[in-house]
C-alpha positions in Angstrom: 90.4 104.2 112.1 93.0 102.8 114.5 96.7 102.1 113.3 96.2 98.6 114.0 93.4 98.2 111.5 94.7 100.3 109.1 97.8 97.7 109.1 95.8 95.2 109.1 93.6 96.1 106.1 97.2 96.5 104.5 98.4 93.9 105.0 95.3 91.9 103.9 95.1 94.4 100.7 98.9 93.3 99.8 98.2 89.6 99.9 95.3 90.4 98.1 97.0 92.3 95.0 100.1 89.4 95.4 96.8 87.0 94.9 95.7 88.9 91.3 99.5 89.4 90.2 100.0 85.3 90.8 96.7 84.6 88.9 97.1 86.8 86.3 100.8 85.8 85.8 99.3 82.1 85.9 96.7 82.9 83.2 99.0 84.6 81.4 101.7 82.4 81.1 100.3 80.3 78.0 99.8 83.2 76.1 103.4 84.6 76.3 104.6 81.3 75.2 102.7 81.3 72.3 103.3 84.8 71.9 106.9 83.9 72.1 106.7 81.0 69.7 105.3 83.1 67.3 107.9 85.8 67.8 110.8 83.1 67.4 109.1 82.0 63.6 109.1 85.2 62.5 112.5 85.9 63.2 113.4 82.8 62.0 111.5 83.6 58.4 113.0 86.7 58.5 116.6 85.7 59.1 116.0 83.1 56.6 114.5 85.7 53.9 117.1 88.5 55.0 113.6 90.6 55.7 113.5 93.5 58.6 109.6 93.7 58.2 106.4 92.9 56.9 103.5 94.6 57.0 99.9 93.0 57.0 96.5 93.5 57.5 96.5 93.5 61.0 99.6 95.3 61.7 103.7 95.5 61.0 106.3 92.8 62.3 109.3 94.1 62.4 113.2 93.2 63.4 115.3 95.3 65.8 118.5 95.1 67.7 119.5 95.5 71.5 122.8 95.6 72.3 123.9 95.3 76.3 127.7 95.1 77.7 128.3 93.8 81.0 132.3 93.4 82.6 133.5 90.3 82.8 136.6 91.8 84.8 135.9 94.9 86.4 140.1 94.9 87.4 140.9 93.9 83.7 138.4 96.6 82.1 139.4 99.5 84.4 143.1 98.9 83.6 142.0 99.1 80.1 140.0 102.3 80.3 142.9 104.1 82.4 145.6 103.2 80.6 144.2 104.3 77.4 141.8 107.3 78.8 138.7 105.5 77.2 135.9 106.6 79.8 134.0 107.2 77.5 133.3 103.3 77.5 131.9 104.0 81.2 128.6 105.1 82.8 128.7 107.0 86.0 126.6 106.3 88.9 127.2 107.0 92.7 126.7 104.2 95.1 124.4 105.3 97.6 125.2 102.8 100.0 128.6 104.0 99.9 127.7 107.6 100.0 125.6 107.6 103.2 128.8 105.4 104.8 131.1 108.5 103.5 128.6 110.6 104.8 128.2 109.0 108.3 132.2 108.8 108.7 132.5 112.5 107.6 130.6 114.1 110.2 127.8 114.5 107.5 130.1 116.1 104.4 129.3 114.7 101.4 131.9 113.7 98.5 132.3 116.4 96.0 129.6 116.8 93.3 126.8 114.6 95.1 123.2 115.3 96.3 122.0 112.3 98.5 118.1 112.1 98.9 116.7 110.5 101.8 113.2 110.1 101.6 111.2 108.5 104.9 108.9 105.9 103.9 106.2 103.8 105.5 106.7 99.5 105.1 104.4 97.3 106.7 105.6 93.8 107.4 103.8 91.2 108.2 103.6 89.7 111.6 
């Protein structure tokens, strides 16, 4: 197979499985909403009752909580968490944006305690 047909095949293979994720999401669509209206009047009975679950028949509906934080002020929050040594209110994560830059300004070094994966893929765009 030449590299021009086999980019051509994936590029026709893409736009097909785009195709089948728009249908699907298209056929799908009415039955989240009525999955979703169903979901809001149980919760609804069951915040009304003061209920966590109920179990039928045909299976168990149940209540449970997510919790999520997001800052607001990243300047106000770190203040917060240095002045008063809470970091345990904080995740870690490197920046590996920032990490290849340190990298590529320090002749390669990497900051202390980091592994930086590079991993060469293949993208096909279209033309």
């Amino acid at each position: 197979m030449k590299l021009s047909d086999a980019v051509g095949l994936y590029v026709k293979l893409r736009d097909q499985k785009a195709k089948l994720k728009a249908d699907y999401q298209e056929l799908a669509a009415p039955v989240q909403q009525k999955m979703d209206k169903l979901e809001a009047k149980l919760l609804e009975v069951f915040n009304t009752t003061g209920m966590d679950s109920i179990k039928t028949e045909f299976g168990t509906a149940y209540t449970s909580t997510r919790t999520t934080a997001s800052v607001a002020d990243r300047d106000v929050f770190m203040d917060y968490v240095k002045a008063n040594e809470e970091w345990s209110l904080m995740e870690i994560r490197a920046s590996a944006s920032a990490i290849k830059q340190f990298q590529e300004a320090s002749d390669g070094d990497l900051p202390p305690g980091i592994n930086l994966a590079v991993e060469r893929t293949v993208n096909i765009r279209r033309s």
